[in-house]
N, C-alpha and C positions, 0 to 999 in steps of 0.2 A: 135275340136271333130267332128271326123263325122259324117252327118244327117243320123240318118234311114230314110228305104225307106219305102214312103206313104202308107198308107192303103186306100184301096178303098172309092172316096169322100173327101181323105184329101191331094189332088197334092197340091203342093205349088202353081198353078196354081188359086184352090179354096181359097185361103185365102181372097186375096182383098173381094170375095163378104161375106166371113166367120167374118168379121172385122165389115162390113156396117150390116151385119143382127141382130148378139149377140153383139155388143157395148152398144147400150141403157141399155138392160137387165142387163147386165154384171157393166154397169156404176152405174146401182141402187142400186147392192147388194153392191158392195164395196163401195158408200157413205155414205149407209144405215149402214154398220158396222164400218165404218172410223170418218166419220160426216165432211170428211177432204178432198176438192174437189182435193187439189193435191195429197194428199195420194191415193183417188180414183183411179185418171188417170195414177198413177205410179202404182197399183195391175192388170187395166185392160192390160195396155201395154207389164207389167210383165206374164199376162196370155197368151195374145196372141204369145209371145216369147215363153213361153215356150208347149204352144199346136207346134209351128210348129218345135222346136226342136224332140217332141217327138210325132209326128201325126203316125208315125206308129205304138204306142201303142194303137191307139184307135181301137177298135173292131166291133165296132156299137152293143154293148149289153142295151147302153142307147144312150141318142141323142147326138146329139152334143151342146148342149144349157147344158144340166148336165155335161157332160164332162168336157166343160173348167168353170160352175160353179165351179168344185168340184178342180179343177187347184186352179182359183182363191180362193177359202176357205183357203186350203193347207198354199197358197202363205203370207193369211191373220194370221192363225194359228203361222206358222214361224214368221211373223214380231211381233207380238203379246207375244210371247214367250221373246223374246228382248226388252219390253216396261215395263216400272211399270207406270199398270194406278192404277187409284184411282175405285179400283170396290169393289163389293160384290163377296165375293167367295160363293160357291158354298156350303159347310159348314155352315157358317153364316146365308143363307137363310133358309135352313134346320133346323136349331137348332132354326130360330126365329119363323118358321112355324108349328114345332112340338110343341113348349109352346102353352100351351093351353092359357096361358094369354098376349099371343102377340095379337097385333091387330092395326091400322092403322085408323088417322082421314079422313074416305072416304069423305068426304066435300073437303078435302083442297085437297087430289088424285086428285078429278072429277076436281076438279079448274084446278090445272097442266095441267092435260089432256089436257084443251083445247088450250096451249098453246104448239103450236109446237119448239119455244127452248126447254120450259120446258120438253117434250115428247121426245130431242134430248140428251139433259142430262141426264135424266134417263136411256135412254138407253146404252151412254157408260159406266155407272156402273154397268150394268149386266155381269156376265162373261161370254169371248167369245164364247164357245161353246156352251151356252144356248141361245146368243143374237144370231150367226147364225143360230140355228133352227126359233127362233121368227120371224130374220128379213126376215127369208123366206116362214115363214107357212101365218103369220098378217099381213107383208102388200106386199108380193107379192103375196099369195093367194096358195103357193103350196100345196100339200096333204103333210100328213106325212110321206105316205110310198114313194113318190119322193125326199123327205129332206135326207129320212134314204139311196135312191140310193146313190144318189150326194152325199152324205157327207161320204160315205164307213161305215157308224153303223146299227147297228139293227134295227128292229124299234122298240123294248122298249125301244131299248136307245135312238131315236130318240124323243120317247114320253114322257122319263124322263125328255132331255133338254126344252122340250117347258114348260113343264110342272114348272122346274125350272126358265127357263126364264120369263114367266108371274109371279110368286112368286115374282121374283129377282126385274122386273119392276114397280111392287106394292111398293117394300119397297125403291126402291131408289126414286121412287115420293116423299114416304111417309117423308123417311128422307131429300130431298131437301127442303124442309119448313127449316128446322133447318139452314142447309150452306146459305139458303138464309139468313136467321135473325143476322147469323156472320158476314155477309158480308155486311150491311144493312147502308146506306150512303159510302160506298167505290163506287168509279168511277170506269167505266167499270168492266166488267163480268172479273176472272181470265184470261182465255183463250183467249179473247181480248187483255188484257195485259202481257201475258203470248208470242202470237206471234210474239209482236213488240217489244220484251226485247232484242234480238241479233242485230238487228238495234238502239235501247236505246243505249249498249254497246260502238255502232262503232260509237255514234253519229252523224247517216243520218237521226233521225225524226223533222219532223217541231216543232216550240218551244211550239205550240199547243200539238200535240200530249204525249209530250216529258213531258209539264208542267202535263197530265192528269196520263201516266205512274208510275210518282212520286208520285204524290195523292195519287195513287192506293200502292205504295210499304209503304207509309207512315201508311196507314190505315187498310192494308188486312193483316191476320192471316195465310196464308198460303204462301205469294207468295213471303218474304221478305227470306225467307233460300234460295227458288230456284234461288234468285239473286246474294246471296251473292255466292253459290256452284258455278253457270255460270261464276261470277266474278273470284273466285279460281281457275276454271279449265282454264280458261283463263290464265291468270297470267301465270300459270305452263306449259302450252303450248309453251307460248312466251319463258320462261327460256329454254327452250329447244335449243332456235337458237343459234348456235356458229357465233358471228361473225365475228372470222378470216377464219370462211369457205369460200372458195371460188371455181369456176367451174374449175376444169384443162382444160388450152386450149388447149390440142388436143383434150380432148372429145368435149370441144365444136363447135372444127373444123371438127371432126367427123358429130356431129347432124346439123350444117347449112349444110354439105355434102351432107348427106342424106335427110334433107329437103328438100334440091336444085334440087333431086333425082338424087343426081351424085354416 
């Protein structure tokens, strides 16, 4: 596909110093919504691809720090779309914060709070569009009406998300008390056990790690389906291989060809 051509301030020339200046920034916001350092570094890489794919669409109507924020949001949005996390919707918060006899043990919130997993957990269960207004107004420090630029919304709508995003934060503090109490002598945190189940699978963990995995599948309430699903989907993959297939050798006389660059 062909590059359009640069808008004033965005030569492909400007990139390299465009890369060194909004990476940290850029780095924040997508670990801050990810909590997932390679997820991170694959949204930032993904942004900066596609700012210089499309640098002729910027205008300079905001800076170039909103700009490829609102790239990287986008980018965060789409993948998001394709995930089932474990949140609070949007609905849910609303219906528990319009009961009037809803409410929350702020002792054990304030305790959370001060623990920064606990504070990292909570916040993947807020839904996305209310956790990016949050993770940008609370602890990057933006204004609202700079959220509502970068993110293409209103600002009441910008102010509805934050608005739902702290509701949403509150109550998933409130209810992590409880998934903690399910989970209460099982080894390792889910998601501990959770990343090292595709290496479990292929049999590359030390007999340490491997014996703690098993603890955890033996004892934990959630994490024994998504092993057995990983295991099925597996299975059905592998059924897939024909093994009378084989390469035809001219094509593969072809590709060492062109390998060879003949």
């Amino acid at each position: 596909m062909p590059t359009p051509p640069a808008a004033p301030g965005l030569a492909v020339a400007d990139f390299g110093d465009l890369v060194a200046a909004e990476t940290p920034g850029l780095y924040r916001f997508a670990l801050s919504l990810t909590r997932d350092p390679v997820q991170a570094e694959d949204l930032v890489q993904d942004t900066f691809l596609r700012a210089l794919e499309r640098r002729g669409q910027f205008r300079g109507g905001s800076s170039v720090a909103t700009w490829l924020h609102r790239i990287l949001h986008n980018l965060a949005v789409d993948r998001s779309r394709r995930r089932a996390r474990e949140v609070l919707t949007d609905e849910v918060v609303e219906g528990d914060w319009r009961d009037d006899r809803y409410s929350v043990d702020a002792e054990t919130v304030v305790q959370r709070a001060q623990v920064r997993e606990e504070v990292e957990d909570a916040l993947l269960r807020v839904p996305f569009a209310s956790r990016a207004v949050l993770v940008l107004h609370d602890v990057e420090g933006w204004t609202v009406e700079r959220i509502a630029d970068q993110i293409g919304v209103s600002l009441p709508a910008a102010k509805q998300r934050l608005r739902r995003g702290r509701m949403a934060m509150v109550s998933a503090m409130a209810r992590g008390a409880e998934r903690r109490a399910a989970l209460d002598g099982v080894p390792l945190r889910c998601w501990d056990a959770r990343q090292w189940v595709s290496d479990y699978l292929d049999g590359g963990l030390a007999a340490d790690r491997r014996a703690m995995i098993e603890r955890h599948l033996g004892a934990c309430p959630t994490c024994p389906p998504l092993y057995a699903s990983l295991v099925g989907a597996q299975e059905a993959l592998t059924a897939l291989r024909d093994p009378d297939t084989v390469v035809n050798p001219d094509l593969a006389r072809r590709i060492a060809v062109r390998m060879a660059g003949g």
